[in-house]
C-alpha beads as a LAMMPS data file, in Angstrom:
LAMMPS data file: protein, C-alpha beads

254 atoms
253 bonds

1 atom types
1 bond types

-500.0 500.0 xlo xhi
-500.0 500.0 ylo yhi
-500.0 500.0 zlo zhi

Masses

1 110.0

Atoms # bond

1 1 1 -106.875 -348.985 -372.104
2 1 1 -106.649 -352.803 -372.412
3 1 1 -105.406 -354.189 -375.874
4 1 1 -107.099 -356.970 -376.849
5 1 1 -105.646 -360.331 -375.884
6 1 1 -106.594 -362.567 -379.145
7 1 1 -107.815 -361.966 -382.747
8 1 1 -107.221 -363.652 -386.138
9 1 1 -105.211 -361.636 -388.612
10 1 1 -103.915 -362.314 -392.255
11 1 1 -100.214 -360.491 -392.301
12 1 1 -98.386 -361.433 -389.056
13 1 1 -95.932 -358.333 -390.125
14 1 1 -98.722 -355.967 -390.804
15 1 1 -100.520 -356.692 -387.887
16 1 1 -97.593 -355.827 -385.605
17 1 1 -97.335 -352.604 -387.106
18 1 1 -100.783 -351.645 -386.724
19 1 1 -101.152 -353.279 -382.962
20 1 1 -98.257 -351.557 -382.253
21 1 1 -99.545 -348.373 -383.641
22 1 1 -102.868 -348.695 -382.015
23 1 1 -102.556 -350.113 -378.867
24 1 1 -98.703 -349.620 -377.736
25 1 1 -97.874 -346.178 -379.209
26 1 1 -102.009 -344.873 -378.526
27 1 1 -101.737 -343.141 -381.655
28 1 1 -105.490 -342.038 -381.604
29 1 1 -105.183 -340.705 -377.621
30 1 1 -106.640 -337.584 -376.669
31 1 1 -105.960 -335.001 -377.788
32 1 1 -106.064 -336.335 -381.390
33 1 1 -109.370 -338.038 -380.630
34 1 1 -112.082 -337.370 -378.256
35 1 1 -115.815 -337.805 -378.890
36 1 1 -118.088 -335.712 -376.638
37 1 1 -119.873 -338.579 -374.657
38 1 1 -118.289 -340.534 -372.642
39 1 1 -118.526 -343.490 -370.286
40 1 1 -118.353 -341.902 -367.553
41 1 1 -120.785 -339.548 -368.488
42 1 1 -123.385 -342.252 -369.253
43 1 1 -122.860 -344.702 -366.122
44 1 1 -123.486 -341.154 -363.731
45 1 1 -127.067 -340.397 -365.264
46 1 1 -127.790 -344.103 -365.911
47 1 1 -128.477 -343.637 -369.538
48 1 1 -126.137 -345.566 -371.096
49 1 1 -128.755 -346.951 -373.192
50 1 1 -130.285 -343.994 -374.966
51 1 1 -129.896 -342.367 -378.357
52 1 1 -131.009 -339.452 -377.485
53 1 1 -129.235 -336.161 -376.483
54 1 1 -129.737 -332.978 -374.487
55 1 1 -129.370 -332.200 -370.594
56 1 1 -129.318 -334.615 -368.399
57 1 1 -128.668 -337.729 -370.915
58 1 1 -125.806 -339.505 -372.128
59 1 1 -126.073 -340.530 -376.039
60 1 1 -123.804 -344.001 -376.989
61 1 1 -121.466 -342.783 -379.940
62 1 1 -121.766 -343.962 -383.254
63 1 1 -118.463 -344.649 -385.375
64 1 1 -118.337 -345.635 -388.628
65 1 1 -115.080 -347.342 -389.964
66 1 1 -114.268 -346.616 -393.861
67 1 1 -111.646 -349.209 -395.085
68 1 1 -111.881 -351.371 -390.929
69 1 1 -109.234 -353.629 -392.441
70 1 1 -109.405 -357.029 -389.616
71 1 1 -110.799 -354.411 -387.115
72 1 1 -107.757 -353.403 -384.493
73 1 1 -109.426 -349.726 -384.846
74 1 1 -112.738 -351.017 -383.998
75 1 1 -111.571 -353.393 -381.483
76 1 1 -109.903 -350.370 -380.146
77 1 1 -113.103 -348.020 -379.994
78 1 1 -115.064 -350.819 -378.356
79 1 1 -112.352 -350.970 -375.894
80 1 1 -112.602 -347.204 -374.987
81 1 1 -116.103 -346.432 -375.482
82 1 1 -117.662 -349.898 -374.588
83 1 1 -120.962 -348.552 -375.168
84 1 1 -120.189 -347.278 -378.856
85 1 1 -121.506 -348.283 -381.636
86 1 1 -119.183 -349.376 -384.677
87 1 1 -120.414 -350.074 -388.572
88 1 1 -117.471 -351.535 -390.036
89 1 1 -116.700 -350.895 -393.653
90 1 1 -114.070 -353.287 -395.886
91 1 1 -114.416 -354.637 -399.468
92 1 1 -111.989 -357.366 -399.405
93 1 1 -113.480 -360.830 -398.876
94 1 1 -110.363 -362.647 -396.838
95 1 1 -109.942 -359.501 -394.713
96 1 1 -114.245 -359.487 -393.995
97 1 1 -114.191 -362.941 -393.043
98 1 1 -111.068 -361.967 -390.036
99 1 1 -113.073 -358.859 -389.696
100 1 1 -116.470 -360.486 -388.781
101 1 1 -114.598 -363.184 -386.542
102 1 1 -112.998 -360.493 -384.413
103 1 1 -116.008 -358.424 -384.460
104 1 1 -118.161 -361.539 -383.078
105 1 1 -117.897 -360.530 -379.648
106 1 1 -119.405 -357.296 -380.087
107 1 1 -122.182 -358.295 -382.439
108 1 1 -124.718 -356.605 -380.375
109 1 1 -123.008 -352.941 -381.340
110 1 1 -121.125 -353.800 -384.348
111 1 1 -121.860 -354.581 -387.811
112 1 1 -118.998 -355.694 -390.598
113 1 1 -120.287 -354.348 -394.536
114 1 1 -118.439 -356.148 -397.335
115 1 1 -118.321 -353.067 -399.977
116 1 1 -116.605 -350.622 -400.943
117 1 1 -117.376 -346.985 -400.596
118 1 1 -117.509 -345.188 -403.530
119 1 1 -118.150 -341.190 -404.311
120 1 1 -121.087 -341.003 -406.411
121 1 1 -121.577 -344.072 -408.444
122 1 1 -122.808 -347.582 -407.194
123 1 1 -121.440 -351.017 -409.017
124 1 1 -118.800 -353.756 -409.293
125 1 1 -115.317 -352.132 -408.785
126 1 1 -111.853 -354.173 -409.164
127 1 1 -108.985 -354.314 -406.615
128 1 1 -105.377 -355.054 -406.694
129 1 1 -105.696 -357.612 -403.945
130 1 1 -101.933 -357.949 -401.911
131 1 1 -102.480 -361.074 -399.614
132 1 1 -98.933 -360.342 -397.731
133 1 1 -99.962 -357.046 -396.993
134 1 1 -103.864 -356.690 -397.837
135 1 1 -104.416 -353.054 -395.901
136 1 1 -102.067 -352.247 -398.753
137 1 1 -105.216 -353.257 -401.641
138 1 1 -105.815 -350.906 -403.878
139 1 1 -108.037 -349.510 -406.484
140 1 1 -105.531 -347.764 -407.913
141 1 1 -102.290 -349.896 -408.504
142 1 1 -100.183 -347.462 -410.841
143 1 1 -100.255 -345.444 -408.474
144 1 1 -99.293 -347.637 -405.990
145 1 1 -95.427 -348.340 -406.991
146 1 1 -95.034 -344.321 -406.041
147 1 1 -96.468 -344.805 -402.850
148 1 1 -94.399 -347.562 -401.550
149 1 1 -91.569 -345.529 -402.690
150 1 1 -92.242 -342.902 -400.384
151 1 1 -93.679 -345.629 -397.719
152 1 1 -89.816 -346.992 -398.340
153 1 1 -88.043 -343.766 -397.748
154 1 1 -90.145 -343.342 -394.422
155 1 1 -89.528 -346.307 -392.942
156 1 1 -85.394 -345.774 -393.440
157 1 1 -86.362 -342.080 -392.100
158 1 1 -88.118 -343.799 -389.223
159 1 1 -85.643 -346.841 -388.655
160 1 1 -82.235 -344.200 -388.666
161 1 1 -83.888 -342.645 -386.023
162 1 1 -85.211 -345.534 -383.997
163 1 1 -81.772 -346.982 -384.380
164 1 1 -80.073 -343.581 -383.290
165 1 1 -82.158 -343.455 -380.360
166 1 1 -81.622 -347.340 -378.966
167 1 1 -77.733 -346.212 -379.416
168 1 1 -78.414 -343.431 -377.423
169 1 1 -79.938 -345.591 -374.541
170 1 1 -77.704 -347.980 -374.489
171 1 1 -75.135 -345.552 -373.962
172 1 1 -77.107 -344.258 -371.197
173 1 1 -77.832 -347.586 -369.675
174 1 1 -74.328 -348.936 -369.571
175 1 1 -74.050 -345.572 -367.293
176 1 1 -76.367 -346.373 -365.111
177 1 1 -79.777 -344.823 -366.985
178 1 1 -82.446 -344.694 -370.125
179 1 1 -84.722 -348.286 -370.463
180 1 1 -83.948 -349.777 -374.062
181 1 1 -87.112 -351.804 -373.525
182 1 1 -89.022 -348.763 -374.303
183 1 1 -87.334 -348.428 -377.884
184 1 1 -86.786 -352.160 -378.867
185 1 1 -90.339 -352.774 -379.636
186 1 1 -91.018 -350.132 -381.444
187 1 1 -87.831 -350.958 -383.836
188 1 1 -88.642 -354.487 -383.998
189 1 1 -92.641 -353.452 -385.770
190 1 1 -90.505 -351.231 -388.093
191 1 1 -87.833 -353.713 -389.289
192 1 1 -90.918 -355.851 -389.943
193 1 1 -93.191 -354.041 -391.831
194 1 1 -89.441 -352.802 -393.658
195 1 1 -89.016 -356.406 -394.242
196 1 1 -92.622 -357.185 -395.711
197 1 1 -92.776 -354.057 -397.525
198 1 1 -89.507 -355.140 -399.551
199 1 1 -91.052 -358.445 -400.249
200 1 1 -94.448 -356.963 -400.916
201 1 1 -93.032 -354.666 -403.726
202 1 1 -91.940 -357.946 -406.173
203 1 1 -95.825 -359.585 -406.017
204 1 1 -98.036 -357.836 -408.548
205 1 1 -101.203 -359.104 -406.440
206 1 1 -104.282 -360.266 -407.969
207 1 1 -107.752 -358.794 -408.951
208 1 1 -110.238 -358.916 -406.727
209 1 1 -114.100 -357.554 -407.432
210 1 1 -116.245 -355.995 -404.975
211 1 1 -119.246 -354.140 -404.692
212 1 1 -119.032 -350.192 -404.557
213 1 1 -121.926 -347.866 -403.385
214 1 1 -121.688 -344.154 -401.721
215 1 1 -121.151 -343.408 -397.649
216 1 1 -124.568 -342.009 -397.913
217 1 1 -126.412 -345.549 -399.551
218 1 1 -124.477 -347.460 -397.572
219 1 1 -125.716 -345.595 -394.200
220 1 1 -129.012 -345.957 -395.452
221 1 1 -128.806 -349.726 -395.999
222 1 1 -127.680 -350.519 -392.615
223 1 1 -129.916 -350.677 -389.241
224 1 1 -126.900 -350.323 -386.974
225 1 1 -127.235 -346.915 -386.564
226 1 1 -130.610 -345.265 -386.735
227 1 1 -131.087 -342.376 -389.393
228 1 1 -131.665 -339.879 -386.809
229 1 1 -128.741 -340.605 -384.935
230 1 1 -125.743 -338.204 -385.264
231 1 1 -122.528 -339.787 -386.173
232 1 1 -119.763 -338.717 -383.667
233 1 1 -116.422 -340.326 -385.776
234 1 1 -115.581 -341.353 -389.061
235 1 1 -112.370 -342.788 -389.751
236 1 1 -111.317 -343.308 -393.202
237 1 1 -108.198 -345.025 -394.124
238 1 1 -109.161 -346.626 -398.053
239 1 1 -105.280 -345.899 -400.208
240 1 1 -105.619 -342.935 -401.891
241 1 1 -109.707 -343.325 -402.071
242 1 1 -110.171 -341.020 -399.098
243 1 1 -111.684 -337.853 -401.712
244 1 1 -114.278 -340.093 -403.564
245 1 1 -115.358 -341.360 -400.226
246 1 1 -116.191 -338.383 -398.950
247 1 1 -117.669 -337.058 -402.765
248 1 1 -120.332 -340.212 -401.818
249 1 1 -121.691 -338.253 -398.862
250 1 1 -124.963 -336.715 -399.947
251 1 1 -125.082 -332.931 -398.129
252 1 1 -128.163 -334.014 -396.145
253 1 1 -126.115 -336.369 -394.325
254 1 1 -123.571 -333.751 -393.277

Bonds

1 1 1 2
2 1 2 3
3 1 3 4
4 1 4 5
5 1 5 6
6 1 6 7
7 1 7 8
8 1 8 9
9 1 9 10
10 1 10 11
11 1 11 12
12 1 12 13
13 1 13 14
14 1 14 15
15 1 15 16
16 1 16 17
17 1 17 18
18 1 18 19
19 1 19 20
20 1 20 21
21 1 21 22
22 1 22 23
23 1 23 24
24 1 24 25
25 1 25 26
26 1 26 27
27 1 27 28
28 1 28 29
29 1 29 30
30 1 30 31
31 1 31 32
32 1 32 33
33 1 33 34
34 1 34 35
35 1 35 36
36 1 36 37
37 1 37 38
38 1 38 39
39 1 39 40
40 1 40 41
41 1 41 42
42 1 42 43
43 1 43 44
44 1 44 45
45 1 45 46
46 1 46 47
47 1 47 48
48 1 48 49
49 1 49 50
50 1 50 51
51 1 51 52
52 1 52 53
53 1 53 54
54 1 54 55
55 1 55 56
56 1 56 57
57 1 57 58
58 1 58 59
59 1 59 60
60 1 60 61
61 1 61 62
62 1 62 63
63 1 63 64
64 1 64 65
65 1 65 66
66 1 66 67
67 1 67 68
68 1 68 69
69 1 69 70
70 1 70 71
71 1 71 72
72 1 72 73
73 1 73 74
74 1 74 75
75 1 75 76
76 1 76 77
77 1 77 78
78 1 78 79
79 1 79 80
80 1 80 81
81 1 81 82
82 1 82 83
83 1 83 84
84 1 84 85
85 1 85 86
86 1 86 87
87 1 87 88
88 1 88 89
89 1 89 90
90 1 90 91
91 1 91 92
92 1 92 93
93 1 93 94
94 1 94 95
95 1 95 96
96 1 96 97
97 1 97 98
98 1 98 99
99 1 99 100
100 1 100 101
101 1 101 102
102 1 102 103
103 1 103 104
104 1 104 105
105 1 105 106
106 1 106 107
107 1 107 108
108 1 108 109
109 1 109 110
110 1 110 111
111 1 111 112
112 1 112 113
113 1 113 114
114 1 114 115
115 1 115 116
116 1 116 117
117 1 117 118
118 1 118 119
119 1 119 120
120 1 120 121
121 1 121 122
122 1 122 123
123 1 123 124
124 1 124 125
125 1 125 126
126 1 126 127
127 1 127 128
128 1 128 129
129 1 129 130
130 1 130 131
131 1 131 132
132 1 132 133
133 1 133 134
134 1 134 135
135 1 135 136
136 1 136 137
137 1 137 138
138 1 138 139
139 1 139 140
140 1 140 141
141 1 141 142
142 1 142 143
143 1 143 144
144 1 144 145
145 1 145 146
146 1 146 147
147 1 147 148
148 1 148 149
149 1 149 150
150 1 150 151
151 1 151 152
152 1 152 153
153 1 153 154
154 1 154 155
155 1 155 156
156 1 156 157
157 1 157 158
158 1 158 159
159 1 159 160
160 1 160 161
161 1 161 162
162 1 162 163
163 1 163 164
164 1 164 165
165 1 165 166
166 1 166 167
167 1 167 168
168 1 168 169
169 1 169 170
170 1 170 171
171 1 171 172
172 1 172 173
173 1 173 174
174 1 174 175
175 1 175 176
176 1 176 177
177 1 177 178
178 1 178 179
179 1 179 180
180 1 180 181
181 1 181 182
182 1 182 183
183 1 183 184
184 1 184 185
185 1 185 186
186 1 186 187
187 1 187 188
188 1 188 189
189 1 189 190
190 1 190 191
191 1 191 192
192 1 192 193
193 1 193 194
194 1 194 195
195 1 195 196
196 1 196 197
197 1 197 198
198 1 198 199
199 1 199 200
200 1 200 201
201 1 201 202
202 1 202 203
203 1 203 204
204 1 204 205
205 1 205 206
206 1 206 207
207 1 207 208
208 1 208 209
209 1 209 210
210 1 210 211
211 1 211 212
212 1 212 213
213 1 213 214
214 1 214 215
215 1 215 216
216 1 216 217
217 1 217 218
218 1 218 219
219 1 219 220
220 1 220 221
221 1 221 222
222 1 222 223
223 1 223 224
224 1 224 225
225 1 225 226
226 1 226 227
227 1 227 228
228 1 228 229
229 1 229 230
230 1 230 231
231 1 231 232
232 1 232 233
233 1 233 234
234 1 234 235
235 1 235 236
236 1 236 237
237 1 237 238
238 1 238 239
239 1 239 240
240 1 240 241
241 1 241 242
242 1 242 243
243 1 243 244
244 1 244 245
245 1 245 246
246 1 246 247
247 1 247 248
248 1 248 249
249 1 249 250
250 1 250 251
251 1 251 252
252 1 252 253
253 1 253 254
């Protein structure tokens, strides 16, 4: 899978995280995720076209990304199912704008929505907007402070062991084996986000107002994906709105 080579961002030390995440660790690799169709499937038969299932046919996937952030999961769909279809969700207007600009090159199958997705209820919703680390925004900023606590005690968690583990290939390495190029990386992203995370918790953020409808309104608003399509994937990654998301998905559309 190639990672891709250039896209805007808005947190240099969030972005690392995530790319590294995404694209270096593969942390959404088969097992964990794989949609029935593939490319494969649809360059044999020819097909790769159609919307339409059955024997014989290959159907593009549709994905729909709750809470797409500046788009390094979609950019990483489009990169293993080329042919996929992506509806890109985000309320925040600084991340949209990144998120349509890396988006642009896959306008054809790809469309960015600037709202937020509610449960049940449609309206103007505010968000605690955190420029330094904005896939940290939040509708819910009391609850926040909790969060980063345990988001805190992780990363030591994570970092102890990281650290533990480049000991224990450089010990290996002075003796002739282990690679410490495989480990450095990976504790370099963490000491960053540790870093920004630190700063992060002084800034109170500022209020930010978006639109909010329901999964199920916004589906029906958009002409990416056709009603009678099935969805294959949706990801949903919205701090601590995941529930009411879902709640906003009429039964019909299940």
């Amino acid at each position: 899978l190639r990672s891709p080579s250039r896209f805007k961002y808005l947190s240099v030390d969030e972005t690392r995280y995530l790319y590294q995440e995404i694209f270096v660790e593969r942390c959404y690799e088969a097992p964990v995720l794989r949609l029935p169709e593939h490319e494969a499937e649809a360059k044999r038969d020819g097909s790769a076209g159609s919307n339409l299932g059955g024997p014989g046919r290959a159907r593009r996937c549709n994905i729909v990304d709750v809470g797409a952030n500046i788009g390094l999961f979609a950019l990483y769909c489009k990169r293993r199912w080329p042919s996929s279809r992506v509806l890109c969700i985000e309320p925040m207007r600084a991340t949209s704008e990144v998120l349509r600009h890396n988006m642009a090159p896959f306008k054809d199958s790809t469309l960015c929505v600037e709202v937020a997705a509610s449960s049940k209820s449609q309206g103007e919703v505010a968000f605690q907007y955190f420029p330094e680390m904005p896939g940290e925004s939040t509708r819910h900023p009391d609850e926040r402070s909790h969060r980063q606590q345990v988001f805190s005690r992780k990363i030591e968690s994570d970092l102890a062991c990281i650290r533990g583990a480049r000991t224990a290939v450089g010990a290996e390495t002075e003796g002739g084996g282990g690679n410490e190029s495989e480990v450095e990386p990976r504790l370099l992203a963490m000491e960053d986000i540790e870093a920004q995370a630190r700063k992060q918790s002084g800034c109170g953020g500022k209020e930010e107002k978006c639109r909010a409808e329901p999964l199920s309104a916004i589906l029906a608003g958009q002409r990416l994906i056709r009603s009678d399509d099935r969805i294959d994937l949706v990801k949903i990654d919205v701090e601590g709105e995941e529930l009411a998301v879902t709640e906003g998905i009429k039964d019909l559309d299940w």
